[in-house]
LUMNUBA-566120 format. One record per residue (C-alpha): residue in one letter; x, y, z. Coordinates in steps of 0.02 Angstrom, whole numbers, padded with zeros to 5 digits, always signed. Layout:
BEGIN
aXYZ/...
% end
This chain:
BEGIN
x+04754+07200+06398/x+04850+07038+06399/x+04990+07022+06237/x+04971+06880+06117/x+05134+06790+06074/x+05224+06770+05937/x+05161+06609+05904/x+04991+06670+05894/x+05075+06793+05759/x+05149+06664+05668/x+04981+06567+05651/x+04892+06708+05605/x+04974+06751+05463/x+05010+06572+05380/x+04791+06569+05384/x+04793+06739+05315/x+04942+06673+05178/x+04883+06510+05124/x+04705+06540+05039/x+04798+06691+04954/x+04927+06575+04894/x+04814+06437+04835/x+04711+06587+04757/x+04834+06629+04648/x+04903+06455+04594/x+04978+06418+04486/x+05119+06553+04453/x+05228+06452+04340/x+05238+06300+04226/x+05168+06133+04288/x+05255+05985+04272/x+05164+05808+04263/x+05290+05676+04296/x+05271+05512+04226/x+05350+05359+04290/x+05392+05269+04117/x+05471+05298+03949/x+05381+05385+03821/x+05254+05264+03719/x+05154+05166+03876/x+04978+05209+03936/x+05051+05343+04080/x+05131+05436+03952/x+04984+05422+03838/x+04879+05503+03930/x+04986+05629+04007/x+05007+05707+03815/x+04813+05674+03797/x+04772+05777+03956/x+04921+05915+03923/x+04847+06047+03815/x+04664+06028+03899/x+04731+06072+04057/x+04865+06210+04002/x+04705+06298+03927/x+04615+06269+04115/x+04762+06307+04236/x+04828+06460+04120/x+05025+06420+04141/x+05099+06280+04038/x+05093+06095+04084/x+05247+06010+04005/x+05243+05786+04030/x+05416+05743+04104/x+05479+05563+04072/x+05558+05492+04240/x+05585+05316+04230/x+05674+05173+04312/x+05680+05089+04474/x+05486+05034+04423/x+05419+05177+04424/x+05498+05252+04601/x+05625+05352+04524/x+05473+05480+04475/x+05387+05436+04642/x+05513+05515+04739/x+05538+05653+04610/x+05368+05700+04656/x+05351+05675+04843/x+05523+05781+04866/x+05451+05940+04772/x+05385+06099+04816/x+05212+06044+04874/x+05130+06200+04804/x+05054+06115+04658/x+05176+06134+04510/x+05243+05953+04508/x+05117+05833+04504/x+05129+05629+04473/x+05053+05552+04349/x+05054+05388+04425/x+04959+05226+04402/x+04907+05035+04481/x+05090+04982+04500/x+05175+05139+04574/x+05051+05185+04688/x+04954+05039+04759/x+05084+04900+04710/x+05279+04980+04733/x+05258+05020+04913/x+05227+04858+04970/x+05354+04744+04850/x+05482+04886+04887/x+05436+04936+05057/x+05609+04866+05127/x+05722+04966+04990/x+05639+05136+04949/x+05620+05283+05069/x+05456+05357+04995/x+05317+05272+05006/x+05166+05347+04874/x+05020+05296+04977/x+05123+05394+05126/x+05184+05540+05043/x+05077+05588+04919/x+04902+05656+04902/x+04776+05575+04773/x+04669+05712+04661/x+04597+05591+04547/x+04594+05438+04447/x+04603+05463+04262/x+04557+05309+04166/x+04555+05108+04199/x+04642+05056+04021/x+04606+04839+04010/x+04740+04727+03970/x+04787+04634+03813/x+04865+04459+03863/x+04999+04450+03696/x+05106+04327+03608/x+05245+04367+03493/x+05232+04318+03306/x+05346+04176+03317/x+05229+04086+03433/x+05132+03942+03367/x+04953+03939+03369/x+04813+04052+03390/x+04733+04047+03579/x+04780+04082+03747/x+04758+03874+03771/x+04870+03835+03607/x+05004+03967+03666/x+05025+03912+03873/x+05045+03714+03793/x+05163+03786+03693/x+05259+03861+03838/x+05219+03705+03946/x+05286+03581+03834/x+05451+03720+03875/x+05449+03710+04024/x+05571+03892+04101/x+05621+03889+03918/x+05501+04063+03860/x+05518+04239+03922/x+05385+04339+03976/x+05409+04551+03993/x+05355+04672+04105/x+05432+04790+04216/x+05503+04734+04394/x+05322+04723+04502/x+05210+04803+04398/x+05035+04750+04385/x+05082+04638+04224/x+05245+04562+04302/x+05114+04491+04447/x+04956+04457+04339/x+05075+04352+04245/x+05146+04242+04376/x+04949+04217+04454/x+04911+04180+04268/x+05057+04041+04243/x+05044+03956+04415/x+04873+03930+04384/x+04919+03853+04210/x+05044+03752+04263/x+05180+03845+04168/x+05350+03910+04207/x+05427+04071+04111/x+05572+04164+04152/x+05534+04374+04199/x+05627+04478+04089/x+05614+04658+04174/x+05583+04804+04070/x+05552+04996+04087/x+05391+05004+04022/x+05306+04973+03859/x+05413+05066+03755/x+05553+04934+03774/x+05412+04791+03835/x+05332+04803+03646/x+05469+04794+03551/x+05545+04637+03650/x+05395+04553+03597/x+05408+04601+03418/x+05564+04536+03394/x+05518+04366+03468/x+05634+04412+03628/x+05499+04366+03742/x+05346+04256+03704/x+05184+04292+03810/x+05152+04439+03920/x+05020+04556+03994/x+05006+04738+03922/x+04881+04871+03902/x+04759+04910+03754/x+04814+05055+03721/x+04996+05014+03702/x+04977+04889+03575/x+04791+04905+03469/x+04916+04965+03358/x+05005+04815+03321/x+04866+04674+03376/x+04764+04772+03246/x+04896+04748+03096/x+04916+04588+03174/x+05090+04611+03203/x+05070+04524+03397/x+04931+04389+03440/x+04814+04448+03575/x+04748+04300+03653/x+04631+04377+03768/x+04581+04542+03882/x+04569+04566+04058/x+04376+04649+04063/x+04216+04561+04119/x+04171+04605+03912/x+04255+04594+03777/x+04313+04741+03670/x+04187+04811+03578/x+04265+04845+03418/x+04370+04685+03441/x+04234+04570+03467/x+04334+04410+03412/x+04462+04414+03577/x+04395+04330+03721/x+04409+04386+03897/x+04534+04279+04004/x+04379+04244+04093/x+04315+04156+03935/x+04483+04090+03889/x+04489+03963+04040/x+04534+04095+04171/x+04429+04177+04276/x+04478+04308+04433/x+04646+04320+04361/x+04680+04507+04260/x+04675+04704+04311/x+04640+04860+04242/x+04761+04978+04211/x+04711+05118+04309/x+04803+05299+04312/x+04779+05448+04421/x+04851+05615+04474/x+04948+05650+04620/x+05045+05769+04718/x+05135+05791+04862/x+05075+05747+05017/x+05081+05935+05110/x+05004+06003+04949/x+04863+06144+05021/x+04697+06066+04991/x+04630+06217+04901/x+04786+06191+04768/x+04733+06003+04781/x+04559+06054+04725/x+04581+06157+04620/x+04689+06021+04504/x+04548+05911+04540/x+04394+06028+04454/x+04524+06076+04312/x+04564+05901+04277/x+04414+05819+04269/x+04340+05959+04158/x+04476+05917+04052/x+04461+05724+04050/x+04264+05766+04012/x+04307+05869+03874/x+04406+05735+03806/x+04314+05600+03840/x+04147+05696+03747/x+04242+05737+03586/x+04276+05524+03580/x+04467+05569+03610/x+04490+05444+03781/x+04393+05307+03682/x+04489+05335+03498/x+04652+05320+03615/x+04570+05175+03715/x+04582+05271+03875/x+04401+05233+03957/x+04363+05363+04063/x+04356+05338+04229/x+04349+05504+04369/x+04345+05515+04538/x+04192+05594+04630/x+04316+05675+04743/x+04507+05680+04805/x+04461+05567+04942/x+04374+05450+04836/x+04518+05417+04734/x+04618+05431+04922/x+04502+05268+04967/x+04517+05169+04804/x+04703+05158+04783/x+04716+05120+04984/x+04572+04961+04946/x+04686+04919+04776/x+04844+04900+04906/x+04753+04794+05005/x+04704+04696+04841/x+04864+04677+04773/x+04951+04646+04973/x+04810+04504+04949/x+04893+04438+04789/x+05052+04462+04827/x+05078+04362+04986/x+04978+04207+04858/x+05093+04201+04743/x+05256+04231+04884/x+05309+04374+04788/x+05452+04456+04868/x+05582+04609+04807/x+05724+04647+04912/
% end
């Protein structure tokens, strides 16, 4: 009888190892990395999601604030772990479908490379804002403003996010020059704009229903095809003079590329019970968080790999470059 190898061995026993593995997953704490300061829509829903899917996955998930470098700080964080399932990436439109093209000449991980999708979480719209101090009431009244100032008013958002680009598509096409100011994320993007330190911008709802509610910012318009539905007096940009110009905020769940697939799925079913459970009990929509799952890993795999070609799209328009 002829002898098998040892390479036949080997082979062998990482098929016999690997279901058992996945099979008992997860065998410590979980961590869910999140690109930005605390206080944005990533970190929002990171603490949302938390304790639902402690109480599914039976170890502790604990959020852990990474940010800086616009987001790739925590993408590398992420694609550099263990992939075994107990760092995962709660990433979102601008780190994983935007940074690896803008940065694709300065960072050596790129997300749509080196890390594997398990779902998309929600698709949050977007508030275009003016601070207090601006004059006027409208989108129209507030880009005169700034044209009559011409590279005199600041804009926020971090380095080539979603909102740093959806702003300069939304000024060339007005005819208006602002200067970028580059921020971490909304917990130092808000505040700017309070203070009167910028002047217009692009942020999520549910960053700032807080203060456009006690009407401490102006929201001039949001990026949906309909407006909000308990905020029925704020036009969509559409409306406002400015149609195909906006995004949705979209965040999903990722983890290292190598990650087994039965680990993979396994986050995947646990996760979007979780965001179901949530989003039943009228805790996404309370937090403005519109739910919005995958049907499957892949799925979400396809999306952000068509949003990259969308944003390469938009990009190369508006001569966007990052070196």
């Amino acid at each position: 009888m002829k002898r098998r190898g040892w390479g036949w061995m080997v082979v062998a026993g990482l098929l016999l190892v690997a279901p058992v593995h996945a099979q008992n997953y997860p065998t410590r704490p979980v961590r869910l990395v999140v690109p930005f300061a605390p206080g944005g829509a990533t970190d929002i829903i990171a603490r949302v999601l938390e304790p639902r899917l402690t109480a599914k996955l039976g170890q502790q998930v604990v959020v852990d604030n990474r940010s800086g470098a616009a987001g790739n700080i925590a993408v590398d964080i992420v694609a550099n772990a263990a992939a075994d399932g107990h760092t995962l990436l709660v990433g979102n439109i601008s780190t994983n479908s935007i940074n690896p093209l803008l940065f694709a000449k300065t960072i050596k991980v790129n997300a749509i490379r080196d890390l594997a999708a398990v779902t998309q979480l929600v698709a949050i719209p977007n508030f275009v804002v003016g601070s207090p101090k601006m004059p006027g009431n409208t989108l129209k009244e507030a880009l005169d403003y700034a044209r009559s100032r011409q590279g005199q008013l600041n804009f926020g958002a971090p380095l080539g996010s979603y909102s740093h680009l959806d702003m300069l598509a939304l000024t060339a096409r007005a005819g208006v020059k602002m200067v970028h100011v580059p921020t971490k994320g909304a917990g130092e993007t808000l505040p700017n704009l309070l203070r009167g330190d910028t002047h217009i911008q692009i942020t999520n709802v549910a960053s700032t229903i807080g203060p456009v509610r006690a009407k401490q910012i102006k929201a001039y318009a949001v990026t949906q095809d309909a407006r909000l539905p308990d905020m029925p007096d704020i036009p969509t940009l559409a409306e406002a003079g400015f149609p195909g110009i906006g995004s949705l905020n979209w965040n999903g769940l990722f983890a290292p590329v190598k990650t087994p697939r039965a680990i993979v799925d396994r986050v995947f079913k646990d996760t979007t019970a979780s965001m179901n459970e949530l989003d039943a009990e009228g805790l996404l929509t309370k937090r403005q968080l519109p739910n919005a799952l995958s049907a499957s890993p892949k799925a979400f795999d396809d999306f952000v790999r068509a949003e990259a070609k969308r944003w390469e799209n938009i990009i190369r328009e508006n001569k966007v470059s990052i070196e």
